[in-house]
Backbone as JSON, one array per atom type, in Angstrom:
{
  "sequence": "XXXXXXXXXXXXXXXXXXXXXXXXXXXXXXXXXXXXXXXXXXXXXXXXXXXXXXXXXXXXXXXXXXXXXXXXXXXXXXXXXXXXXXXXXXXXXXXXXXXXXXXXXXXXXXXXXXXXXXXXXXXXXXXXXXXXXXXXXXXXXXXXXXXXXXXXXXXXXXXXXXXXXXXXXXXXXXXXXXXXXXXXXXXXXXXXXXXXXXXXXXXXXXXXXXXXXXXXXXXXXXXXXXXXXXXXXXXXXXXXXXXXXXXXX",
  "N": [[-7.5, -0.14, 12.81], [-7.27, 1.43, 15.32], [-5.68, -0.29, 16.93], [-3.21, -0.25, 15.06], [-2.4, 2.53, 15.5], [-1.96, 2.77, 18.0], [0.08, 1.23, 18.66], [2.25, 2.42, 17.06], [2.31, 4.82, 18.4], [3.14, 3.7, 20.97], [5.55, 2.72, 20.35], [7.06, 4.81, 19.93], [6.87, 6.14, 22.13], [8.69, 7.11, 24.23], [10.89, 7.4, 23.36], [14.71, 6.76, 22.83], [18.33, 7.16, 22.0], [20.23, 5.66, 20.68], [23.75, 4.61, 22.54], [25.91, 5.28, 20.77], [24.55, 7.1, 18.88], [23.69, 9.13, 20.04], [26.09, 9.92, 20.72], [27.22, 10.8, 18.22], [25.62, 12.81, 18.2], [26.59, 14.43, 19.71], [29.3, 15.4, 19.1], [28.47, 16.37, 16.59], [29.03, 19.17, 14.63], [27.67, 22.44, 15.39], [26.73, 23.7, 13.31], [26.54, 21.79, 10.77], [23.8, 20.8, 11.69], [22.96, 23.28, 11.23], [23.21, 23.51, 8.49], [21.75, 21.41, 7.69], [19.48, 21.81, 7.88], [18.86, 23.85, 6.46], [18.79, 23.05, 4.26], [16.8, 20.41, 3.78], [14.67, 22.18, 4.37], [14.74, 23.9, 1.97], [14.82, 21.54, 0.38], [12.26, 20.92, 0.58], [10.64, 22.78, -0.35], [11.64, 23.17, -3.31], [10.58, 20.76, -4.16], [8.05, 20.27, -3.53], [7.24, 22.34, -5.23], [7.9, 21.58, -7.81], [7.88, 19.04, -8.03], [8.24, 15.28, -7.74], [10.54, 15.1, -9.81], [12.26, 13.03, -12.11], [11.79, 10.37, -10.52], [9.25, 10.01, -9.93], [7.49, 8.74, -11.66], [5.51, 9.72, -13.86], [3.65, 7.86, -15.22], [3.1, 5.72, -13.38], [1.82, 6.9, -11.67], [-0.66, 7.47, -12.57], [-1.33, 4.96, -12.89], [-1.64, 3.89, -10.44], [-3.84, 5.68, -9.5], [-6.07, 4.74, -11.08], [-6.2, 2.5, -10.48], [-7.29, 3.09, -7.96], [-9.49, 3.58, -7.99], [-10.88, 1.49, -8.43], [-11.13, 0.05, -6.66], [-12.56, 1.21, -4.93], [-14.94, 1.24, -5.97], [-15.15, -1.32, -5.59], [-15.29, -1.74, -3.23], [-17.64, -0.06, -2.77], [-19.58, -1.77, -3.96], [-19.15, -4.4, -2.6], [-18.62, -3.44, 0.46], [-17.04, -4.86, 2.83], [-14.68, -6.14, 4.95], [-12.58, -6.87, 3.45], [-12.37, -5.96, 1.01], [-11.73, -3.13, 2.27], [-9.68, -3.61, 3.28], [-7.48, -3.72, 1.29], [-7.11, -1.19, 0.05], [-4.73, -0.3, 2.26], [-3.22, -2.37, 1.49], [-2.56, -2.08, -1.17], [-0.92, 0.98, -0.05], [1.01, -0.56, 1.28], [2.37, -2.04, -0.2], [3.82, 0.19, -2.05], [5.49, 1.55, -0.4], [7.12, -0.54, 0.14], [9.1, -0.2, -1.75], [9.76, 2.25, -1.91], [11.35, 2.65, 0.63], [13.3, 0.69, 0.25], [14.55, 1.7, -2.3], [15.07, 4.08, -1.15], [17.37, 3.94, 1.19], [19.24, 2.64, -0.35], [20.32, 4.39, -1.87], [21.09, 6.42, -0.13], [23.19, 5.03, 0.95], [25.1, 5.1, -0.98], [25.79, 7.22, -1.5], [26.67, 7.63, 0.88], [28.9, 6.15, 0.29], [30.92, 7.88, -0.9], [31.27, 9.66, 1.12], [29.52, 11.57, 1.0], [26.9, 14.36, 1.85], [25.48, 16.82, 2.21], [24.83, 16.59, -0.21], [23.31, 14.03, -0.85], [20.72, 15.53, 0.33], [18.52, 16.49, -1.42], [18.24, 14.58, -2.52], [16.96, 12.46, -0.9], [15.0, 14.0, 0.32], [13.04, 13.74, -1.62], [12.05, 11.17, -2.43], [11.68, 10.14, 0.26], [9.13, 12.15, 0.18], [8.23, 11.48, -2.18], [7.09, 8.44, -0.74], [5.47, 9.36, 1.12], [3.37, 10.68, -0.57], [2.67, 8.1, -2.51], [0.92, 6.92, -0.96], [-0.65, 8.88, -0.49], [-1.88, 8.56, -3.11], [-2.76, 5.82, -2.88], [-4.9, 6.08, -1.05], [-6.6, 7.58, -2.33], [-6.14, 10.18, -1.98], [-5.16, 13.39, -2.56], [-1.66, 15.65, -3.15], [-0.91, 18.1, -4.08], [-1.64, 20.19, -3.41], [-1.55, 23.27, -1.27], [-3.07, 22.71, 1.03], [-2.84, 19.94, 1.26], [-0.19, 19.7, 1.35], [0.23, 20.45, 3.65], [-0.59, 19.34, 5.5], [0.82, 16.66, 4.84], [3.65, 18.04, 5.89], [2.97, 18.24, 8.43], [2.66, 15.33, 9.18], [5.25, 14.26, 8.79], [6.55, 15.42, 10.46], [5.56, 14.68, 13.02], [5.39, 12.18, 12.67], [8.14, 11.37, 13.12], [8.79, 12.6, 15.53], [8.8, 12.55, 19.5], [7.98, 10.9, 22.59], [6.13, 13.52, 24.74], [5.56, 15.18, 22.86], [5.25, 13.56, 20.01], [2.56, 12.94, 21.17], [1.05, 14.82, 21.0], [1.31, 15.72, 18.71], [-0.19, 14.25, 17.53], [-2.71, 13.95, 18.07], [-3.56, 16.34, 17.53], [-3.59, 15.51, 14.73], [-5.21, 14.11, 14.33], [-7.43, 15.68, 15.12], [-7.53, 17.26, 13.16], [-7.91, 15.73, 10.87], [-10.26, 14.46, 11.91], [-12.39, 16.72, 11.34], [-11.58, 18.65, 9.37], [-10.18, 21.07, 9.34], [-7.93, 23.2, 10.6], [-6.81, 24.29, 13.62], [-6.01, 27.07, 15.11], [-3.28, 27.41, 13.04], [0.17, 27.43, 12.28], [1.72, 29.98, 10.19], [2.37, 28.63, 6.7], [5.09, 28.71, 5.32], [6.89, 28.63, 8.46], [6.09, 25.82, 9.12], [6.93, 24.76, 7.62], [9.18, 24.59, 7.82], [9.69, 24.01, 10.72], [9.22, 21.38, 10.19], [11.18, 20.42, 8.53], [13.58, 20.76, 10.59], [12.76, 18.94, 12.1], [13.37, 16.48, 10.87], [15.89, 16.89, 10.24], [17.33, 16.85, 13.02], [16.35, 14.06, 13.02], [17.49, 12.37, 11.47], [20.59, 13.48, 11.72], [22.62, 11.78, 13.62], [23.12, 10.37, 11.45], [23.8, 11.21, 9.25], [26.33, 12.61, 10.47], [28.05, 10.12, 10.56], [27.6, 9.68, 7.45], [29.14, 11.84, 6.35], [31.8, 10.52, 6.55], [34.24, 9.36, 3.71], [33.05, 5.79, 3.17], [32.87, 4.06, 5.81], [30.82, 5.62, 5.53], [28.66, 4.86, 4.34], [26.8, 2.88, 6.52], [25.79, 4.95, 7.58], [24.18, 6.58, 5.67], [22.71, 3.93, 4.85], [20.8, 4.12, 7.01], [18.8, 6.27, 6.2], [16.66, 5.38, 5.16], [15.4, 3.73, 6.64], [14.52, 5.89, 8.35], [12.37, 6.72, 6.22], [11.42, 4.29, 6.28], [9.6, 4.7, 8.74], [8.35, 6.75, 8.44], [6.59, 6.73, 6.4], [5.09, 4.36, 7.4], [3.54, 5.47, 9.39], [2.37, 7.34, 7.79], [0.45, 5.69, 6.38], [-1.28, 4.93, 8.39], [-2.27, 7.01, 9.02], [-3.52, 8.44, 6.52], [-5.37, 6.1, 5.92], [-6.78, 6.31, 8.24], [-8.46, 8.85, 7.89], [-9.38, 8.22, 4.93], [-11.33, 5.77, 5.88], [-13.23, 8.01, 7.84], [-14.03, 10.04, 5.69], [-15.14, 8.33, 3.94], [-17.3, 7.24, 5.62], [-18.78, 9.17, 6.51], [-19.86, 10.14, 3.93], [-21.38, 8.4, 3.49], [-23.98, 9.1, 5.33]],
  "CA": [[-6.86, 1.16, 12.64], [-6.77, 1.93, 16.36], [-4.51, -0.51, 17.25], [-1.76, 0.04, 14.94], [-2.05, 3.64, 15.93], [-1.45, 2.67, 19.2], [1.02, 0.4, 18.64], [3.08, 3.03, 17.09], [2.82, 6.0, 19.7], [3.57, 3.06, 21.99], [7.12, 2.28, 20.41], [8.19, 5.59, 19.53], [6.59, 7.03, 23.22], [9.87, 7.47, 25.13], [12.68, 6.95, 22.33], [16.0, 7.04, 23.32], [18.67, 7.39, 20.93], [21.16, 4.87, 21.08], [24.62, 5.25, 22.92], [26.42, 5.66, 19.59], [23.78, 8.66, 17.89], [24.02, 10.03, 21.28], [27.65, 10.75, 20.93], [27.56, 11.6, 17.29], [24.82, 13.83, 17.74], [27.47, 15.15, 20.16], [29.95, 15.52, 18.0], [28.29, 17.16, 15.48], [29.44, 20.7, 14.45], [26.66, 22.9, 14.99], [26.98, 24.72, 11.84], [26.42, 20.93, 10.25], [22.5, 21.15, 11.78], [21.77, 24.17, 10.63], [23.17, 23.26, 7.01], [20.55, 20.15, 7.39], [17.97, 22.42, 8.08], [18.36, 24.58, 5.5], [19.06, 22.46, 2.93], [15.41, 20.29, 3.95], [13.92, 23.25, 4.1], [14.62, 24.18, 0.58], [14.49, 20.24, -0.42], [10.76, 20.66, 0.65], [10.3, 23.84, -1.46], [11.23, 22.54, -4.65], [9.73, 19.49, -4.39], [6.68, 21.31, -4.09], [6.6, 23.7, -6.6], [7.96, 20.76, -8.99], [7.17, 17.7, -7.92], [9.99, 14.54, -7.57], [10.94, 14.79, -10.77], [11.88, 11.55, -12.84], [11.42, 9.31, -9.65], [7.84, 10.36, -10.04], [7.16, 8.49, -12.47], [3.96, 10.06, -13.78], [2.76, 6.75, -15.89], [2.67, 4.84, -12.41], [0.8, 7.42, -10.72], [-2.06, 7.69, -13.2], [-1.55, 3.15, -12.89], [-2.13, 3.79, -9.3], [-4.82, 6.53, -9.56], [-6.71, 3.96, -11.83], [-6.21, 1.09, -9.33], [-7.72, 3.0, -6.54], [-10.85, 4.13, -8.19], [-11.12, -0.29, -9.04], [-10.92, -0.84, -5.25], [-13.49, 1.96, -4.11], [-15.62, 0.48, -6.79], [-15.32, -2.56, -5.19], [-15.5, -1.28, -1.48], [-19.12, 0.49, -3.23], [-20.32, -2.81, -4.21], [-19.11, -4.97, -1.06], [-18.65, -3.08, 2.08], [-16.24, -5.51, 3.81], [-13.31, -5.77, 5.45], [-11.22, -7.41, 2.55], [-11.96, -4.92, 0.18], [-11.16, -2.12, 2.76], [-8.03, -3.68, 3.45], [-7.08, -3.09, -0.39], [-6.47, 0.13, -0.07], [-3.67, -0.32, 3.18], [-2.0, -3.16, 1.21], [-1.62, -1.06, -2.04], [0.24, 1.58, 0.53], [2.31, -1.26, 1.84], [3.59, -2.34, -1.38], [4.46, 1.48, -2.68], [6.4, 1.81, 0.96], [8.22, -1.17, 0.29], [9.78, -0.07, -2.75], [10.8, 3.64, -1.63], [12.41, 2.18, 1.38], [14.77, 0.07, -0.4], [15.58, 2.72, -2.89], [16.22, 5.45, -0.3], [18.07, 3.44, 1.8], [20.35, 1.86, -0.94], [20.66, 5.78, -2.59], [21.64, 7.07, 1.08], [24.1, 4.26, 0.96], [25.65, 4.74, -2.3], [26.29, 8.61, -1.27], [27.76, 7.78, 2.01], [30.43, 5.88, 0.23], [31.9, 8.99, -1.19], [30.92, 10.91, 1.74], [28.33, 12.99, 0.45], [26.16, 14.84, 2.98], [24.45, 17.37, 1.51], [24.18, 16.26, -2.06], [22.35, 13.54, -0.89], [19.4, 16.12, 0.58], [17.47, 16.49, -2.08], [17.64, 12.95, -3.23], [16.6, 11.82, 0.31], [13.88, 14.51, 0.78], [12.25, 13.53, -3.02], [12.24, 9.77, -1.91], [10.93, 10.59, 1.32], [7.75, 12.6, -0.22], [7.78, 10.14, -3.16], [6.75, 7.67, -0.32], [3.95, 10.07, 1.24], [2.69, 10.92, -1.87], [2.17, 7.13, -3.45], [0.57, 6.54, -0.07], [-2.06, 9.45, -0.63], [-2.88, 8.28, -3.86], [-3.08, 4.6, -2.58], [-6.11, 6.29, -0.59], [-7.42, 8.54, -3.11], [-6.09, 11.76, -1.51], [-4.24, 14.45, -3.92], [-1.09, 16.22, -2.63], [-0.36, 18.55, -5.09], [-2.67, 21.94, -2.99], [-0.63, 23.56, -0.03], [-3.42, 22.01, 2.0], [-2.38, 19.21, 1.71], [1.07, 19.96, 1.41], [0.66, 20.78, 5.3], [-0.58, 17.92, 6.06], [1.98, 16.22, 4.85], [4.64, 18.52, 6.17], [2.62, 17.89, 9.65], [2.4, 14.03, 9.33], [6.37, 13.66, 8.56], [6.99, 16.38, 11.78], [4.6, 14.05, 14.09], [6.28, 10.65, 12.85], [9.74, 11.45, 13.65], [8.52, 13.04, 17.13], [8.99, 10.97, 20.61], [7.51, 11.56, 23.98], [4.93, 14.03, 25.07], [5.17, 16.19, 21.42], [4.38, 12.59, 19.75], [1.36, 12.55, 21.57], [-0.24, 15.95, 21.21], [1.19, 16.6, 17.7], [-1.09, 13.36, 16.79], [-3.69, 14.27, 18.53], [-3.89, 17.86, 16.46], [-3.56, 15.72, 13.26], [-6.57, 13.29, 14.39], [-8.79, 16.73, 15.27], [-7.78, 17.74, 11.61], [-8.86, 14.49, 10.17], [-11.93, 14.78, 12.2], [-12.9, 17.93, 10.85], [-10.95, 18.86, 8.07], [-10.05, 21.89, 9.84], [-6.89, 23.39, 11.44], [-6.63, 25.17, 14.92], [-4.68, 27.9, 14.6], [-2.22, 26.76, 12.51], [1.17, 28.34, 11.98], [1.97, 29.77, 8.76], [2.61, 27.65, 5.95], [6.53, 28.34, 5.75], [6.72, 28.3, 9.87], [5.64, 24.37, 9.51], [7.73, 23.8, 6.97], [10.59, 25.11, 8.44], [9.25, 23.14, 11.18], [9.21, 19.95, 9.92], [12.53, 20.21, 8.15], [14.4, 20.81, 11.92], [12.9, 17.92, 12.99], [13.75, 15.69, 9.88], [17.25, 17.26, 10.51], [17.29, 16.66, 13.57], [16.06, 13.11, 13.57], [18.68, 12.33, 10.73], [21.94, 13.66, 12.11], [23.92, 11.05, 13.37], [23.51, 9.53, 10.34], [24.79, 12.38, 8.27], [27.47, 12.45, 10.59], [28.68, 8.83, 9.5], [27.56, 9.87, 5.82], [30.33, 12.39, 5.72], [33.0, 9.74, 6.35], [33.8, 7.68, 3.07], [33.2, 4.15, 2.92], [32.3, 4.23, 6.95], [29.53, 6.42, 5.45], [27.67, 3.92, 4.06], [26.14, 2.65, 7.42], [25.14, 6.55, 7.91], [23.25, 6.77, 4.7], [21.7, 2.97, 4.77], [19.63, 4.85, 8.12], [17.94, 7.03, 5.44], [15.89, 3.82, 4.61], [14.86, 3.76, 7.98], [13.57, 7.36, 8.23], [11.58, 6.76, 5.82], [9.82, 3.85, 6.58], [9.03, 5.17, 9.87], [7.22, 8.33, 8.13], [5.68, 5.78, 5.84], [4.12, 3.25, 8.13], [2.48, 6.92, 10.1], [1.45, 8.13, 6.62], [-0.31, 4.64, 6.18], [-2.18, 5.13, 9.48], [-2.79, 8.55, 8.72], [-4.57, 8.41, 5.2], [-6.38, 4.91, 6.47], [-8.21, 6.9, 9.09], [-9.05, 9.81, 7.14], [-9.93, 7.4, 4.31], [-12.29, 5.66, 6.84], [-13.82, 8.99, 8.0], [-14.37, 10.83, 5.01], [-16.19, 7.19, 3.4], [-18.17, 7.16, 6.73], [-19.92, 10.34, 6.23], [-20.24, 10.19, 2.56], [-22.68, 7.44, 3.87], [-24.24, 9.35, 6.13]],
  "C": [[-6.29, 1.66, 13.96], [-5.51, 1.16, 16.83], [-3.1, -0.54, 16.63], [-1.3, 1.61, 15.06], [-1.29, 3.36, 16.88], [-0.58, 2.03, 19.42], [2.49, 1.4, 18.17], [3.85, 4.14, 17.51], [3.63, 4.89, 20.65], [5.03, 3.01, 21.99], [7.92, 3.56, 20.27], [7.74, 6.59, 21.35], [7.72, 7.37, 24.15], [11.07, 6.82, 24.37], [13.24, 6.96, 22.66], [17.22, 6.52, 22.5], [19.45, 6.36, 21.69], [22.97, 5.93, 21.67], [25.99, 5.99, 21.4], [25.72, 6.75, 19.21], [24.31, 9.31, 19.58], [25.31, 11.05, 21.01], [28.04, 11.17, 19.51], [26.78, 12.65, 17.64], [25.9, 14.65, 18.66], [28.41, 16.26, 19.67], [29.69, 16.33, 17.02], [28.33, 18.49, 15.56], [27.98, 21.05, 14.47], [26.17, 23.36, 14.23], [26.23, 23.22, 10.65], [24.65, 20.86, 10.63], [21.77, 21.38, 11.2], [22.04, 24.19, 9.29], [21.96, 22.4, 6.66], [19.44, 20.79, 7.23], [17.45, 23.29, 7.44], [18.18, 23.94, 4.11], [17.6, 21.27, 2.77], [14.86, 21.47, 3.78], [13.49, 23.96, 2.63], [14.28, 23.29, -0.24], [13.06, 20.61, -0.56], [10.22, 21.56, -0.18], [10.38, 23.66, -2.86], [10.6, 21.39, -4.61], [8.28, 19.96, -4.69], [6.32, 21.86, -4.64], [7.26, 22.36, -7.6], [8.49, 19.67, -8.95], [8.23, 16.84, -7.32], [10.48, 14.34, -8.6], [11.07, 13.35, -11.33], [12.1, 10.17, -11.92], [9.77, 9.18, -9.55], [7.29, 9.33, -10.3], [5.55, 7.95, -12.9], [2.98, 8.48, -14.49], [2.48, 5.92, -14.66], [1.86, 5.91, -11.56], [-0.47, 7.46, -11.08], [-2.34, 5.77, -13.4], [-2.58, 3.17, -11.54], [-3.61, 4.74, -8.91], [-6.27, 5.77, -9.64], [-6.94, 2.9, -10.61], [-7.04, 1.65, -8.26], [-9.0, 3.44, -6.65], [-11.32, 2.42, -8.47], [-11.7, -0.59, -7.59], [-11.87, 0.14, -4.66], [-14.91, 1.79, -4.94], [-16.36, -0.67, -6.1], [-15.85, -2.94, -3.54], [-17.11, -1.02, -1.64], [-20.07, -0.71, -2.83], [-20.18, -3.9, -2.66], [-19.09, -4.63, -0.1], [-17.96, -4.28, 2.7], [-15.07, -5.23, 4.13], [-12.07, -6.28, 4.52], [-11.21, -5.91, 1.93], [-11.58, -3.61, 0.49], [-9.65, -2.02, 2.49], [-7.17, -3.91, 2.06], [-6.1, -2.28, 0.02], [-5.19, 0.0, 1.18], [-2.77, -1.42, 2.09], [-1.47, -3.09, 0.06], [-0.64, 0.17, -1.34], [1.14, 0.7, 0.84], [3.21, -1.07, 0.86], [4.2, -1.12, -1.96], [5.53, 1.83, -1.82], [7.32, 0.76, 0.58], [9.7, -0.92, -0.94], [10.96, 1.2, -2.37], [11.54, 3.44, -0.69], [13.55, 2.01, 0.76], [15.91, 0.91, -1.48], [16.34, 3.7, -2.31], [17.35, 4.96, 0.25], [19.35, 3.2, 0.83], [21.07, 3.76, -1.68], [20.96, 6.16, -1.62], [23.06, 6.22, 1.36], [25.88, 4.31, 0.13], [26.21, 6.29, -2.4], [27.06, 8.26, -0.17], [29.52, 6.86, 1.95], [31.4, 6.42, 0.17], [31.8, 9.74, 0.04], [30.17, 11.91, 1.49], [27.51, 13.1, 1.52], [25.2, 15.54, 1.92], [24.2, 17.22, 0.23], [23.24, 15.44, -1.87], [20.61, 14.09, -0.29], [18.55, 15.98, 0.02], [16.95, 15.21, -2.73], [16.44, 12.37, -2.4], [15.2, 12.19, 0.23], [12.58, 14.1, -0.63], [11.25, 12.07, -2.58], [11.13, 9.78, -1.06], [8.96, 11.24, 0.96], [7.21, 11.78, -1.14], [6.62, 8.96, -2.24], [5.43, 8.12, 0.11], [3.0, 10.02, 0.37], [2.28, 9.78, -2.27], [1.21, 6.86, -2.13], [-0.64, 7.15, -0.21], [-2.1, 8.78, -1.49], [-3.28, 6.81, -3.67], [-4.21, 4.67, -2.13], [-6.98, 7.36, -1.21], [-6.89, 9.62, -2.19], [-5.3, 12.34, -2.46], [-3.27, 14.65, -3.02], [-0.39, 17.41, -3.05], [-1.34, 20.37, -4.87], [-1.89, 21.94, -1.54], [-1.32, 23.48, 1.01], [-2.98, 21.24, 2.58], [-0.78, 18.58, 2.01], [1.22, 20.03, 2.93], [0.32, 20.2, 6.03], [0.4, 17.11, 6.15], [3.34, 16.91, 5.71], [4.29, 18.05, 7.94], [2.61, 16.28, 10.35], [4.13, 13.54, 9.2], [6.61, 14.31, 10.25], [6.94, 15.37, 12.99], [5.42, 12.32, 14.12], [7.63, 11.05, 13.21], [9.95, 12.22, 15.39], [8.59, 11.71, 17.86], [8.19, 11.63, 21.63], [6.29, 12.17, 23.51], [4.65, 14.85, 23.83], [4.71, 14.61, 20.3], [3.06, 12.62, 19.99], [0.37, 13.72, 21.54], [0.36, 16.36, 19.31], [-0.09, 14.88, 16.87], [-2.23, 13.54, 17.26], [-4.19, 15.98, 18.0], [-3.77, 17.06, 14.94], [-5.02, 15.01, 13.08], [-7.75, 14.36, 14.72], [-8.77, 17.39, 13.52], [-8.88, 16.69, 10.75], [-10.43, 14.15, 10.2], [-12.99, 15.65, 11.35], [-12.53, 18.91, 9.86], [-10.85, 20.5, 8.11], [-9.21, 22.38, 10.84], [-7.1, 24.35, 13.09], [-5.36, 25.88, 15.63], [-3.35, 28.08, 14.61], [-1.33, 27.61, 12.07], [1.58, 28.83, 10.68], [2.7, 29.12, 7.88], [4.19, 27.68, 5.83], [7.34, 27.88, 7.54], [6.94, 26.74, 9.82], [6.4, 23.81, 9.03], [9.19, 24.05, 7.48], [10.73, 24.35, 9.73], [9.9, 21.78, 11.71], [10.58, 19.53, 9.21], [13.55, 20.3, 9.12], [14.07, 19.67, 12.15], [13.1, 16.41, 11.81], [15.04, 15.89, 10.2], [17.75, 16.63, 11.64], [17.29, 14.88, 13.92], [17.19, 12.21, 12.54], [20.41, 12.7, 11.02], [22.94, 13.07, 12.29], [24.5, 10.33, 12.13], [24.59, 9.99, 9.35], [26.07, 11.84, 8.84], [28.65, 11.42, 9.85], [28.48, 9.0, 8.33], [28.78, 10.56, 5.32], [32.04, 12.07, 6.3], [32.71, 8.68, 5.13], [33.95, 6.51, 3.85], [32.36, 3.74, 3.94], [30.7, 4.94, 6.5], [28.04, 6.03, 4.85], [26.51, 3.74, 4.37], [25.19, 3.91, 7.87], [23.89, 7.09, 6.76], [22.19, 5.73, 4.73], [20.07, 3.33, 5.74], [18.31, 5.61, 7.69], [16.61, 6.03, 4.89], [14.73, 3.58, 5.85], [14.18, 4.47, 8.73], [12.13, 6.57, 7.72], [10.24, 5.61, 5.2], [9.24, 4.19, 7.73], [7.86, 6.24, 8.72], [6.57, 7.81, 7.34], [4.79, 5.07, 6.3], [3.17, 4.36, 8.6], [1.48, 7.06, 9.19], [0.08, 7.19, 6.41], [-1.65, 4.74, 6.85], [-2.56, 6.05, 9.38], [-3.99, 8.8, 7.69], [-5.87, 7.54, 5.72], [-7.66, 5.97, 6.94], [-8.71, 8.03, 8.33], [-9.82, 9.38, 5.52], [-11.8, 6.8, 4.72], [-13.37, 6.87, 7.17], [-14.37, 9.52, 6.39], [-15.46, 9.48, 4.32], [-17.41, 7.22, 4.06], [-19.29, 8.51, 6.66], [-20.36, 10.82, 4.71], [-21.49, 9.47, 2.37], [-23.81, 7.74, 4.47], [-25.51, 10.29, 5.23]]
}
């Protein structure tokens, strides 16, 4: 667990955008931003009050629900390291799927040029991936607890540098203790976490709202969101881990 933590502060610890985003993010109208940022912002609001709609799809969540009560069953009875590693390689496979869809659906908008239509697709996708990830580890996401977890665990993966390293280090004292330190209010975070989704998305947009060219700008959306996937992975794991560990106790 520790070392693919550490493996992934390591690569994202001093990011640096390439010379191309550089000069779109240049480029970009400022007004184009703060559309991103409102328009996440609101993605994240409905999603939350009603769900991802028919990407959901509730018969595989109550498949996967089922599956993960088989494998903590099985963790009960063995205690080893296979049957731990279950539960991480049912998140893989749920990550590998929402990748390919976001990506190819960020793709398939930036032909026409679509920018903001594709928001809410993106941001569904995007939580879709969180979400199969909790229930891969038995966690719910569906209480504005953990809603702010999540909103805190997408914020923290798309961070670089020295806010990388202290906003993971406030999610690993949560995990610890299942207890915030005083935490901003619940729109605040989300408002938040949708700047820096915006933010970490931009050039792409940019290239999204050229057809055809816009392709390459949407395929990026793929790329988001396995980054905030692989985190989530590492995220649940250890809190997985912990919460088992003292159930024992």
């Amino acid at each position: 667990m520790r070392l693919q933590e550490q493996k992934f502060l390591k690569q994202y610890a001093a990011e640096t955008a390439s010379p191309l985003d550089r000069k779109l993010a240049e480029l970009a109208p400022k007004a184009l931003l703060e559309a991103l940022h409102t328009a996440f912002a609101k993605a994240f609001r409905v999603v939350f009050e009603k769900g991802t709609g028919a990407i959901a799809w509730a018969g595989r969540r109550e498949r996967r629900q089922a599956d993960c009560r088989v494998r903590q069953y099985a963790a009960d009875q063995r205690e080893d390291r296979k049957s731990l590693r279950a539960f991480s390689r049912a998140a893989e496979a749920a990550g590998r799927g929402n990748v390919l869809l976001s990506g190819a659906a960020g793709a398939g908008m930036g032909l026409f040029g679509a920018v903001l239509p594709d928001v809410p697709l993106f941001t569904a996708m995007l939580l879709k991936s969180v979400y199969e990830t909790a229930e891969s580890f038995g966690f719910a996401h569906d209480t504005q607890a953990e809603q702010r977890f999540i909103l805190c665990l997408i914020q923290t993966a798309l961070s670089s540098g020295e806010a990388l390293t202290e906003r993971d280090q406030t999610l690993n004292r949560f995990i610890e203790t299942e207890t915030w330190q005083s935490p901003p209010p619940f729109d605040d975070q989300l408002r938040a976490s949708a700047r820096q989704l915006s933010e970490t998305v931009l050039s792409g947009k940019v290239l999204q709202n050229i057809p055809l060219v816009g392709a390459l700008g949407g395929a990026a959306d793929g790329v988001c969101v396995r980054r905030v996937q692989r985190y989530a992975a590492i995220k649940y794991r250890r809190r997985f881990l912990i919460r088992r560990r003292l159930a024992q106790i």
